[in-house]
C-alpha beads as a LAMMPS data file, in Angstrom:
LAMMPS data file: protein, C-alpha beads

67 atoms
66 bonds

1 atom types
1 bond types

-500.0 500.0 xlo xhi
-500.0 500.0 ylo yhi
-500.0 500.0 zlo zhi

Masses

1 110.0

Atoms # bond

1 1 1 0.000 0.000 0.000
2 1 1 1.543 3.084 -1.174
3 1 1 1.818 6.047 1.822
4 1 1 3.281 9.416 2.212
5 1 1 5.282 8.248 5.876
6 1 1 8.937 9.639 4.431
7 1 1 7.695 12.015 3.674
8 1 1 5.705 13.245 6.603
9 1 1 8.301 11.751 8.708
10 1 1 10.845 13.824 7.039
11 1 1 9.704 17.059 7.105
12 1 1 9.301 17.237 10.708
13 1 1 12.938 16.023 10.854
14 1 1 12.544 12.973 12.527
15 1 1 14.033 9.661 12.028
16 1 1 13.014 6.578 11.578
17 1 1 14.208 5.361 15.286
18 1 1 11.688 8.563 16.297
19 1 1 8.607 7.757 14.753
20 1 1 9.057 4.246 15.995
21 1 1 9.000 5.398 19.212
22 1 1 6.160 7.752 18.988
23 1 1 4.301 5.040 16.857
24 1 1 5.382 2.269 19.341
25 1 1 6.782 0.006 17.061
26 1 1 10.637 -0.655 15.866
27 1 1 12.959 1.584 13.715
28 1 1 12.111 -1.908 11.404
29 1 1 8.513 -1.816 11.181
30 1 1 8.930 1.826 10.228
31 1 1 11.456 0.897 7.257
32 1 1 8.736 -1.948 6.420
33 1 1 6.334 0.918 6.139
34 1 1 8.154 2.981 4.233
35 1 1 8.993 1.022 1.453
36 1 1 5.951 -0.608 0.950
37 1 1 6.926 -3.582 2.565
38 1 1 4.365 -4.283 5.314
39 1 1 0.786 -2.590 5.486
40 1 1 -0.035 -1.257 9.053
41 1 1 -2.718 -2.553 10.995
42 1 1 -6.084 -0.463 11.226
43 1 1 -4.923 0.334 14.545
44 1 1 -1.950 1.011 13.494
45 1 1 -2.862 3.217 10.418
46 1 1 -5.229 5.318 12.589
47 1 1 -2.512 6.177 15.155
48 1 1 -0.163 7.779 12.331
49 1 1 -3.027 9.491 11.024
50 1 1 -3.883 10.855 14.676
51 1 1 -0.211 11.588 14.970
52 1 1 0.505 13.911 12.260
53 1 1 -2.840 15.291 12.043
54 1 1 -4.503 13.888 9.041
55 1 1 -6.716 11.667 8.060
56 1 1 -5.902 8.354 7.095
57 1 1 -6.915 8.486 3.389
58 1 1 -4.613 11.721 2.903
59 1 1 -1.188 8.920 4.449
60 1 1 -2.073 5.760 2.397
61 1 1 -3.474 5.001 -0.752
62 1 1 -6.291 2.687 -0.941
63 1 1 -5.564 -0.052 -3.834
64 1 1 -9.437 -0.641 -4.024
65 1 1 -10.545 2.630 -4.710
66 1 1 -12.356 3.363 -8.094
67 1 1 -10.738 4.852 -10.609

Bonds

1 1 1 2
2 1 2 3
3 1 3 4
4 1 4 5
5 1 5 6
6 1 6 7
7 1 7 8
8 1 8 9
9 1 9 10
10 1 10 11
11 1 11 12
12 1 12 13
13 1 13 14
14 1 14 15
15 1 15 16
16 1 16 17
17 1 17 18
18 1 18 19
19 1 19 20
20 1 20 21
21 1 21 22
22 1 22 23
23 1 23 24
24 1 24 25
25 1 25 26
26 1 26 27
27 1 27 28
28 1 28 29
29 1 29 30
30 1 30 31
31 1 31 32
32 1 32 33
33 1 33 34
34 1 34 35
35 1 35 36
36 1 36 37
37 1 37 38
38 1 38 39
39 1 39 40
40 1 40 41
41 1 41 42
42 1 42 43
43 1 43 44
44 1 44 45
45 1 45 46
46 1 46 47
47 1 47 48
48 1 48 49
49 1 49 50
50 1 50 51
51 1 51 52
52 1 52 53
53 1 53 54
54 1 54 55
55 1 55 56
56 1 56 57
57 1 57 58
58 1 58 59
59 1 59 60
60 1 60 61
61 1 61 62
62 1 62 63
63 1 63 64
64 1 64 65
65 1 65 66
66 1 66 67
């Protein structure tokens, strides 16, 4: 599932190790994350949202969406 976490991530100069921490998971899962690896968890997906203030659908993509 394609997501904008770098690059929210990046421009409030955090690192991956940071977010982690914030998110509660490890500097891996964030990596995972990033590059498309892994897709979070609902839980998981609404916690970034809540944590840099947007809603979920403006982070990740959805890959069942019309169009």
């Amino acid at each position: 599932m394609r997501n904008r976490l770098r690059e929210l991530r990046s421009a409030r100069g955090w690192t991956q190790e940071e977010l982690g921490r914030r998110l509660g998971v490890s500097r891996q899962a964030v990596i995972a994350l990033e590059t498309d690896k892994h897709d979070p968890s609902l839980d998981l997906a609404y916690r970034i949202a809540a944590l840099f203030g947007e809603p979920v659908e403006a982070i990740f993509e959805n890959p069942h969406a019309a169009g």
